[in-house]
PASEBA-1860 file (N, C-alpha, C; in nm, 3 decimals):
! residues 213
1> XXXXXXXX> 0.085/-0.117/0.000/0.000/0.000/0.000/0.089/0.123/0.000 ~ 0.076/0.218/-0.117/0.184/0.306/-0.135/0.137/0.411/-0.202 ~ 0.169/0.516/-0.148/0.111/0.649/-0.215/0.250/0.728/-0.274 ~ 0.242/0.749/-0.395/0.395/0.827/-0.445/0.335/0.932/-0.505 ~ 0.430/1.042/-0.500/0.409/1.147/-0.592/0.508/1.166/-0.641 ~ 0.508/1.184/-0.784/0.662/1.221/-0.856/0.635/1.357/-0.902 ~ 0.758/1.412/-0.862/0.745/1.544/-0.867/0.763/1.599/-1.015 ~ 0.805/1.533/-1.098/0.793/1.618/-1.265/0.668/1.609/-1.352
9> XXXXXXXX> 0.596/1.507/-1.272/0.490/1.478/-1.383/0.356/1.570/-1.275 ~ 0.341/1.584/-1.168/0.234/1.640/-1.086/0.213/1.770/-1.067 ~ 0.137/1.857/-1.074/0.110/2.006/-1.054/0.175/2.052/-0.963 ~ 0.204/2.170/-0.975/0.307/2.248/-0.812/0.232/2.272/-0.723 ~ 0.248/2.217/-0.595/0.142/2.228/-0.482/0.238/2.264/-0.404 ~ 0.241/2.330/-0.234/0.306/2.336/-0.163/0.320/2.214/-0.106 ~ 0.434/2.193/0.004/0.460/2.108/0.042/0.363/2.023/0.153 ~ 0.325/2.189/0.223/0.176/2.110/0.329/0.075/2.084/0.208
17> XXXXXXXX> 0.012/2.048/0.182/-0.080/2.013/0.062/-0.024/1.878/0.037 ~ 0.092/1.893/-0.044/0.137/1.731/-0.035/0.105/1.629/0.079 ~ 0.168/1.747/0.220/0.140/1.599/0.312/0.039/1.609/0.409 ~ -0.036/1.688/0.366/-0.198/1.616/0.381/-0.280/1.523/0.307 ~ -0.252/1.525/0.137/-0.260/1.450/0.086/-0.237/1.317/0.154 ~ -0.112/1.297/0.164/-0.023/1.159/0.199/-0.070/1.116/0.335 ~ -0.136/1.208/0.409/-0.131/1.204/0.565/-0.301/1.110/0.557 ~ -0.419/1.159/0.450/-0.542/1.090/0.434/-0.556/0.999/0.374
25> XXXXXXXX> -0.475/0.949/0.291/-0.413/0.869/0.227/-0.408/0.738/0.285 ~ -0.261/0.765/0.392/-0.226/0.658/0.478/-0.339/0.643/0.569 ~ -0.400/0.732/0.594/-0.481/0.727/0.701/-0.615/0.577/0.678 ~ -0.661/0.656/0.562/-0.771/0.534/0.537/-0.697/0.423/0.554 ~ -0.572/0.394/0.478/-0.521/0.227/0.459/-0.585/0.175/0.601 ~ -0.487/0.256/0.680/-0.513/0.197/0.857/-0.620/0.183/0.878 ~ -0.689/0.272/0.836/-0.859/0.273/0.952/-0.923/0.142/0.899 ~ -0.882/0.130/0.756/-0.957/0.019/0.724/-0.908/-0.119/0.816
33> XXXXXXXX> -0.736/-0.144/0.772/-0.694/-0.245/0.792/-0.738/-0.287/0.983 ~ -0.748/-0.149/1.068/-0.735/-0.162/1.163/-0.856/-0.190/1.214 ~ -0.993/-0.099/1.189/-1.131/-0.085/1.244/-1.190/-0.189/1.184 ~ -1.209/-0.186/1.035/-1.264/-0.292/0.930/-1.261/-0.445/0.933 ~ -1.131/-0.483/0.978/-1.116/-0.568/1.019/-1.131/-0.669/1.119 ~ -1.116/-0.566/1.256/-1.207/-0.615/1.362/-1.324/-0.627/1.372 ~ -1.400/-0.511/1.240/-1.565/-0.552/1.269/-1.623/-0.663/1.175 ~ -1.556/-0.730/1.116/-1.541/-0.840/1.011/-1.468/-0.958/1.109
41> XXXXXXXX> -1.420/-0.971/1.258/-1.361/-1.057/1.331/-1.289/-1.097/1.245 ~ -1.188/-1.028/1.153/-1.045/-1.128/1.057/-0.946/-1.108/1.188 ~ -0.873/-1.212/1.160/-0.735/-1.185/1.219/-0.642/-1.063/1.230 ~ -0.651/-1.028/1.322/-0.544/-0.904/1.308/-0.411/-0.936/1.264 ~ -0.347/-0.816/1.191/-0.206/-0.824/1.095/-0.139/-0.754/1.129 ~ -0.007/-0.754/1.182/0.104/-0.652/1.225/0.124/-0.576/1.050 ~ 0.119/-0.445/1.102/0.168/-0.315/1.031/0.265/-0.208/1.048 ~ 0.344/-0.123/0.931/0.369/-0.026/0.998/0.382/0.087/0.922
49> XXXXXXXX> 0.358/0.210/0.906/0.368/0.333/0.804/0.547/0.424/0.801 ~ 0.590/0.379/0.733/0.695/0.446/0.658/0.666/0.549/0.569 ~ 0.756/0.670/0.582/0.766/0.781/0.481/0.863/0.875/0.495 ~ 0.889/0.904/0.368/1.018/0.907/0.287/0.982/1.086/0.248 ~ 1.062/1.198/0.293/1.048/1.297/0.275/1.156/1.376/0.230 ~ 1.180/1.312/0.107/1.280/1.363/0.057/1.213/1.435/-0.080 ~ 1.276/1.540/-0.018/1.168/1.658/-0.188/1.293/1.703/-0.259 ~ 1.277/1.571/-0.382/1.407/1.629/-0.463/1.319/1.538/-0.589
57> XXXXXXXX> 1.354/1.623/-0.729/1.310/1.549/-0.834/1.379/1.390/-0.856 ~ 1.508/1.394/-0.774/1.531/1.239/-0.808/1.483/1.130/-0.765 ~ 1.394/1.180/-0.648/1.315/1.072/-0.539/1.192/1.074/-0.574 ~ 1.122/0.975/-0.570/0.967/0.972/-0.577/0.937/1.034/-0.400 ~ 0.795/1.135/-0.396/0.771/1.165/-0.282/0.653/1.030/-0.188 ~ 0.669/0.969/-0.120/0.603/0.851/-0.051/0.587/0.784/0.091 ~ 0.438/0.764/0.068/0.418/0.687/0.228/0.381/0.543/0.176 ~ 0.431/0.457/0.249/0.401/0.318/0.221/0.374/0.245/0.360
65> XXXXXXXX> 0.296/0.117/0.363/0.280/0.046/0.456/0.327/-0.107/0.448 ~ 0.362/-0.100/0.579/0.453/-0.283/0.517/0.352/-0.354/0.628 ~ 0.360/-0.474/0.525/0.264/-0.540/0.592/0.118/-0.539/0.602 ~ 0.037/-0.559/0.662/-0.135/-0.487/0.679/-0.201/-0.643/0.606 ~ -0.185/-0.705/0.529/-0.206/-0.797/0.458/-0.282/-0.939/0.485 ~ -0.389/-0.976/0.465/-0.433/-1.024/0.549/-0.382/-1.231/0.458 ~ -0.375/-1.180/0.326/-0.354/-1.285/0.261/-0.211/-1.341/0.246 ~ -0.134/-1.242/0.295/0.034/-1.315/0.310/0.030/-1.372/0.459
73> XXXXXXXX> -0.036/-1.384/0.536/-0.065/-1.468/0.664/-0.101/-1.560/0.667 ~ -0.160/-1.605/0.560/-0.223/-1.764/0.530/-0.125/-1.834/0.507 ~ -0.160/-1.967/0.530/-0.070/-2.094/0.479/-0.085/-2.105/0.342 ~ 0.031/-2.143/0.254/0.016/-2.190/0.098/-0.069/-2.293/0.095 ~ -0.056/-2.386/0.188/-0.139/-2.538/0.189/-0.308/-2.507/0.146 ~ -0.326/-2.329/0.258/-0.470/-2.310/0.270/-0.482/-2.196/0.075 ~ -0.419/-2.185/0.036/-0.450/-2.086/-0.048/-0.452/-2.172/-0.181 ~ -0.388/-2.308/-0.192/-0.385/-2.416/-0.294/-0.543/-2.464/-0.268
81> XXXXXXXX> -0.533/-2.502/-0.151/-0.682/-2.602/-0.123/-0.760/-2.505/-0.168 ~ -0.797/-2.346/-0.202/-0.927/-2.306/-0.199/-0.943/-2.313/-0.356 ~ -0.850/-2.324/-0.434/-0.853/-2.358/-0.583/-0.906/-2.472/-0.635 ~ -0.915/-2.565/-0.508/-0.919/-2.707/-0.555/-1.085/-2.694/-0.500 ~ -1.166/-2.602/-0.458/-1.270/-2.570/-0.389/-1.343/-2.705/-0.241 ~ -1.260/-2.661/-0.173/-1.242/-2.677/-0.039/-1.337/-2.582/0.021 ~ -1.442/-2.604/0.105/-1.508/-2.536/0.169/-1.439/-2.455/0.295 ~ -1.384/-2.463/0.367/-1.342/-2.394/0.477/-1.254/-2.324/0.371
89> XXXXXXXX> -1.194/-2.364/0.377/-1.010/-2.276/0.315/-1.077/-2.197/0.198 ~ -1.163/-2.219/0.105/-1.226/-2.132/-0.010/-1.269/-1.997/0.076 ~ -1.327/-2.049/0.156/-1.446/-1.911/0.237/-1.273/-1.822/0.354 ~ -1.181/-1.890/0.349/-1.125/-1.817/0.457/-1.072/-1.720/0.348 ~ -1.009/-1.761/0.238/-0.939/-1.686/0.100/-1.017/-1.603/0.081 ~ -1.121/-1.642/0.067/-1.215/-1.523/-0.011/-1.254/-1.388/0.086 ~ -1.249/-1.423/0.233/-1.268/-1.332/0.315/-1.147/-1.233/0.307 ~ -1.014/-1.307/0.325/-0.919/-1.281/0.299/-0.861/-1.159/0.152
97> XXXXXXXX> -0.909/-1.200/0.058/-0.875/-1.148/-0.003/-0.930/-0.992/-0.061 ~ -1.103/-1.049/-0.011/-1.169/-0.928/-0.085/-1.132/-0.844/0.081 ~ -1.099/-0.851/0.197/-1.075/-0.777/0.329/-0.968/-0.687/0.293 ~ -0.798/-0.728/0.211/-0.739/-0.664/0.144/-0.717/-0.605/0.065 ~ -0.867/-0.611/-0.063/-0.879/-0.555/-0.176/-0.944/-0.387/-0.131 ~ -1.050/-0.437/-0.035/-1.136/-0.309/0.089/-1.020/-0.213/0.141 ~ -0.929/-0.277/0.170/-0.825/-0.182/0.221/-0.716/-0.087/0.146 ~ -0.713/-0.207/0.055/-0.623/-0.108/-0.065/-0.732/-0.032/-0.145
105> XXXXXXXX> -0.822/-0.011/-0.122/-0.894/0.091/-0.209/-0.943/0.201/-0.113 ~ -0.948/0.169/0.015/-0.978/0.271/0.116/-0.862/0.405/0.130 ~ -0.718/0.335/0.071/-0.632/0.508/0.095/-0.663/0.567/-0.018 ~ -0.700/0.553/-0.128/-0.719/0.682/-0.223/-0.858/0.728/-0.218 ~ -0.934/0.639/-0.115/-1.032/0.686/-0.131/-1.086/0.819/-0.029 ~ -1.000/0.804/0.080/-0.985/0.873/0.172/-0.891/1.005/0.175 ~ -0.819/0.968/0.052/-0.815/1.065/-0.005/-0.858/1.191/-0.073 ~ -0.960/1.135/-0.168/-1.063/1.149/-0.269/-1.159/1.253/-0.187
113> XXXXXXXX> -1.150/1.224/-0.030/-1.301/1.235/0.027/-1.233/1.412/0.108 ~ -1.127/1.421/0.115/-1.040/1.519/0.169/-1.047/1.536/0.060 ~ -0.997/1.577/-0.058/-1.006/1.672/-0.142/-1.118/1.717/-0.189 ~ -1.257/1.648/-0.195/-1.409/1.690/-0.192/-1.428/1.765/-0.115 ~ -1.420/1.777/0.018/-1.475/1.853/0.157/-1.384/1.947/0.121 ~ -1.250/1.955/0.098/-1.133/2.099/0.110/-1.213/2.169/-0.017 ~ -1.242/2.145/-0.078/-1.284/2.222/-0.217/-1.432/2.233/-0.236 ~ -1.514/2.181/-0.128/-1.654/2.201/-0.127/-1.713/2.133/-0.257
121> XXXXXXXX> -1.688/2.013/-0.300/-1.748/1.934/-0.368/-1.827/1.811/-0.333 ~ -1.889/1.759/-0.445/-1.978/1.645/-0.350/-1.881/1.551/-0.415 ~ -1.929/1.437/-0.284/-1.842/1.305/-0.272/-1.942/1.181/-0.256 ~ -1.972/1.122/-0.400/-2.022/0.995/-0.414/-1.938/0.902/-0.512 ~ -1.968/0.792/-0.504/-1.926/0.666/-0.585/-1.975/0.685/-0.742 ~ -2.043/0.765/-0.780/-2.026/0.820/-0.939/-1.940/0.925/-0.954 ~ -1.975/1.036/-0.905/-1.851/1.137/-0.922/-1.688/1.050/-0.887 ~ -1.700/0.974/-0.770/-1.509/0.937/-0.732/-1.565/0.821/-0.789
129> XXXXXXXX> -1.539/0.738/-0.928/-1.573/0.600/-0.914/-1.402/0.530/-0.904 ~ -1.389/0.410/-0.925/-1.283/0.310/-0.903/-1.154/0.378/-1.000 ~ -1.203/0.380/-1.123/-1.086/0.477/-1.214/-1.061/0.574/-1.147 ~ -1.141/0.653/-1.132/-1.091/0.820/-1.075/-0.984/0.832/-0.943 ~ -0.988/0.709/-0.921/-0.842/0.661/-0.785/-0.713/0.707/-0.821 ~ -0.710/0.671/-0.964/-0.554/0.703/-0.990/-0.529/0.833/-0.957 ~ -0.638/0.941/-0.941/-0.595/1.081/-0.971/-0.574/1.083/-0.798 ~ -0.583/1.016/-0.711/-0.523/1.039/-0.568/-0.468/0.923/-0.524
137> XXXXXXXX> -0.295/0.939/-0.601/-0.231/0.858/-0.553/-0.248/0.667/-0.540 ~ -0.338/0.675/-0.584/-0.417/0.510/-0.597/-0.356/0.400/-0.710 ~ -0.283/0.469/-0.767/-0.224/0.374/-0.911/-0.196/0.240/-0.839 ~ -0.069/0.266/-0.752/-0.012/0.118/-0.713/-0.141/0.041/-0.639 ~ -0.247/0.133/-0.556/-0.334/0.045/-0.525/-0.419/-0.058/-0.539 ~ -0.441/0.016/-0.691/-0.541/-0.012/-0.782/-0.476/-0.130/-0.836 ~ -0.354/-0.088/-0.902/-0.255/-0.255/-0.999/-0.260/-0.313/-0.854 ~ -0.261/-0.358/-0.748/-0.263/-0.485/-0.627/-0.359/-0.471/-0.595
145> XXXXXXXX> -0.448/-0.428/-0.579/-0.643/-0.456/-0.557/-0.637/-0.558/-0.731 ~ -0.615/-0.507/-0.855/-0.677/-0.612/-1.001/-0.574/-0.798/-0.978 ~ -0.429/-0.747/-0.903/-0.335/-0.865/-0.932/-0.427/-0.930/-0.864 ~ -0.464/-0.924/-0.729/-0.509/-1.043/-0.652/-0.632/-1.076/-0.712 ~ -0.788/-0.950/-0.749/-0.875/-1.020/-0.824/-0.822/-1.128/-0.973 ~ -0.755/-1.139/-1.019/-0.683/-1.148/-1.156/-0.651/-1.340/-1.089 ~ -0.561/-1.319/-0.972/-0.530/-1.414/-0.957/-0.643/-1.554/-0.908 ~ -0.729/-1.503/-0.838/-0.828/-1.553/-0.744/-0.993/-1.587/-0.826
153> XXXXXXXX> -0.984/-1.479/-0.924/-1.112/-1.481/-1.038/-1.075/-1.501/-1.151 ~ -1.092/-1.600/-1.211/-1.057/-1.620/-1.379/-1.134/-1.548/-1.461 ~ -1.234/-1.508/-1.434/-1.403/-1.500/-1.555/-1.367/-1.346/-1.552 ~ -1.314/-1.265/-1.642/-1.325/-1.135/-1.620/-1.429/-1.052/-1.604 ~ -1.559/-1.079/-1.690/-1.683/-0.998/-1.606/-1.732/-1.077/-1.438 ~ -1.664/-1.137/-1.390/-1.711/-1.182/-1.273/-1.631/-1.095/-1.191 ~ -1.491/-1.086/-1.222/-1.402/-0.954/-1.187/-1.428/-0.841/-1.192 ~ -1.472/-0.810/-1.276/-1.531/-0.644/-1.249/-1.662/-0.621/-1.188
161> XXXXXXXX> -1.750/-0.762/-1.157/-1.856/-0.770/-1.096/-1.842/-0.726/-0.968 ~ -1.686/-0.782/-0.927/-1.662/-0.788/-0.781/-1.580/-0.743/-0.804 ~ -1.512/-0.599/-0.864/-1.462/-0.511/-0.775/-1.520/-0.375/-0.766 ~ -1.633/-0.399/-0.832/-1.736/-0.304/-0.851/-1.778/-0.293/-0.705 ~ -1.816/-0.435/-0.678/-1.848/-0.483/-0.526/-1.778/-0.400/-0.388 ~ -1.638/-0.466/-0.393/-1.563/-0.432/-0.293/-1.528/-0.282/-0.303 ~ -1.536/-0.242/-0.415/-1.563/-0.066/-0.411/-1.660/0.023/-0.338 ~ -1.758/-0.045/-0.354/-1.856/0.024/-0.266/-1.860/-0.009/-0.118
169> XXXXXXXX> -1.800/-0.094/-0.098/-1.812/-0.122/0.036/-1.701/-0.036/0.074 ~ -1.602/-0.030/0.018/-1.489/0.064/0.063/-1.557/0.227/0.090 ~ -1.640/0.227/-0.020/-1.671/0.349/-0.039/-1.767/0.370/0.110 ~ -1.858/0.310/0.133/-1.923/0.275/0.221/-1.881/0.317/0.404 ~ -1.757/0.238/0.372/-1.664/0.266/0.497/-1.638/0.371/0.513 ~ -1.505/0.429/0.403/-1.508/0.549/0.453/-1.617/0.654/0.469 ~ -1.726/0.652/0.387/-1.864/0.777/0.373/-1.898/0.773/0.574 ~ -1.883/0.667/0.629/-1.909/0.611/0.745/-1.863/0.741/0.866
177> XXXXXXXX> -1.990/0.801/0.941/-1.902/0.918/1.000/-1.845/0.891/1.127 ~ -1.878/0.782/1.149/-1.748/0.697/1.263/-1.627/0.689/1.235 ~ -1.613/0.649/1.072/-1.466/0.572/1.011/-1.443/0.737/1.017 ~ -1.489/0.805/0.958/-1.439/0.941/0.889/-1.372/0.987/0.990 ~ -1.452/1.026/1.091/-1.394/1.084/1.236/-1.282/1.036/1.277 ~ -1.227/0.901/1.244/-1.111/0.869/1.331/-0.990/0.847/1.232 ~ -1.043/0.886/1.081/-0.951/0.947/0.979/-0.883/1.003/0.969 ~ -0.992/1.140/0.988/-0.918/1.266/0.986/-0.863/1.271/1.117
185> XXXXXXXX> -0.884/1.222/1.226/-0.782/1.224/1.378/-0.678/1.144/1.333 ~ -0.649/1.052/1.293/-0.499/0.990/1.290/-0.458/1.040/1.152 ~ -0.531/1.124/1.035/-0.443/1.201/0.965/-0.388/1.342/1.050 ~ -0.447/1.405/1.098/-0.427/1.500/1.212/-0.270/1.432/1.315 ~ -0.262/1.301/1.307/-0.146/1.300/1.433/-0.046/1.255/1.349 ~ -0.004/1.212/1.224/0.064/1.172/1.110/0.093/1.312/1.101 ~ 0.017/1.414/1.048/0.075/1.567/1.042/0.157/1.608/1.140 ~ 0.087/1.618/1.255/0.163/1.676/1.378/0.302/1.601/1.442
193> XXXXXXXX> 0.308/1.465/1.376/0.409/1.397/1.480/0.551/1.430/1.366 ~ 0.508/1.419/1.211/0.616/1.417/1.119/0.688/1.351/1.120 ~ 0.698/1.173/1.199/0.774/1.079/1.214/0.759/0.994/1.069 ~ 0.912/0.964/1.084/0.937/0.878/0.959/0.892/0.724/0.934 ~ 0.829/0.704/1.041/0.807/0.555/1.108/0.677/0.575/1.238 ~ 0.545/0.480/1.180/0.429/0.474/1.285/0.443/0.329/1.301 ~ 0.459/0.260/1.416/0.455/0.136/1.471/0.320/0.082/1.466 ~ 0.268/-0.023/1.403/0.113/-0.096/1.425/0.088/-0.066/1.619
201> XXXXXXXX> 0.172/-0.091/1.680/0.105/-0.069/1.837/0.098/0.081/1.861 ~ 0.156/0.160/1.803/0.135/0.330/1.830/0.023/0.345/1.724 ~ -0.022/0.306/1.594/-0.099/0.299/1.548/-0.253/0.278/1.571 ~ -0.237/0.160/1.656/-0.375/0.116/1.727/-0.420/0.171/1.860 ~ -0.310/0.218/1.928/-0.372/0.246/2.050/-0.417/0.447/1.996 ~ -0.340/0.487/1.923/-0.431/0.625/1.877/-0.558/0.578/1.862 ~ -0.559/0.491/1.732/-0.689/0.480/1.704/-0.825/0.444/1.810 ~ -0.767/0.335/1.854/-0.852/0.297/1.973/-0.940/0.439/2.066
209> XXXXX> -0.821/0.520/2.113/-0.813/0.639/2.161/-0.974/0.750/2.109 ~ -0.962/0.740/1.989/-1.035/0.815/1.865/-1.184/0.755/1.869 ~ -1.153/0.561/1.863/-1.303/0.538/1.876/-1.343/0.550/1.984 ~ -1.302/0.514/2.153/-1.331/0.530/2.260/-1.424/0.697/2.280 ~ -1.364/0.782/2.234/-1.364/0.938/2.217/-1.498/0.973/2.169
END
């Protein structure tokens, strides 16, 4: 999960602008991987947010998350068997996978939803649809949200059936003024802290913090 901006090909923005961008961005990944997940009882996944603030045209500008993944936690044994259509192991993959597809579409979307409100526009799933991601930082999201449908769905209109699907639910989430609220608070502490490194346990206990609140 990776948000880049390259600085020759993107409009001149100031630098705060950039990392608010980057700051709502990362933010959704988490809220999803973190809130979404528990209310879906998946397994929780160690995470952590890295970013790279180096403002020079030779560097791409970027926040990335390692880890968050709910499908590199599985056993190969369990991800073979659901091909071979295995009832348990099919239904754990599939939870699995579309839980990570929800998440990688939640940072540009949370994005998307901060640049609507800053500019006083409306924010629905026709105006921001699944394409319109790329325009906030969503490219790499988007190519690893299609690899895993690609890999997991053979039938290509059954693929775009379902990521039509898991789009809206993403969309869903964030529109959510619970999720939203504890968005924009841990984009708010990503701004203020300016650390190069958020730990999954400093991660969760903000958040926690936010929903308790």
């Amino acid at each position: 999960m990776q948000r880049t901006y390259y600085f020759p090909h993107t409009p001149v923005t100031s630098s705060k602008e950039r990392h608010n961008h980057i700051a709502y961005h990362e933010a959704g990944h988490v809220a999803a991987i973190y809130i979404r997940n528990r209310e879906q009882q998946l397994p929780p996944v160690f995470f952590e947010i890295n970013f790279n603030c180096q403002q020079s045209a030779d560097y791409p500008f970027f926040a990335r998350i390692e880890g968050g993944r709910l499908i590199e936690n599985l056993p190969v044994a369990e991800i073979e068997n659901s091909h071979l259509g295995f009832g348990a192991e099919k239904l754990s993959l599939q939870q699995a996978y579309e839980a990570d597809v929800i998440n990688l579409l939640a940072g540009p979307l949370a994005e998307a939803k901060f640049v609507a409100l800053r500019d006083d526009e409306v924010f629905n799933p026709q105006l921001v649809n699944i394409t319109a991601l790329k325009n906030y930082g969503g490219y790499s999201d988007l190519e690893q949200a299609y690899a895993y449908l690609e890999y997991f769905i053979s039938d290509a209109r059954e693929r775009e059936l379902k990521v039509e699907a898991l789009f809206m639910r993403a969309f869903q989430f964030i529109n959510h003024p619970k999720n939203w609220h504890c968005i924009q608070n841990f984009a708010n502490y990503i701004l203020n802290n300016e650390q190069a490194n958020i730990s999954c346990e400093e991660a969760s206990l903000v958040l926690d913090r936010f929903l308790a609140g």
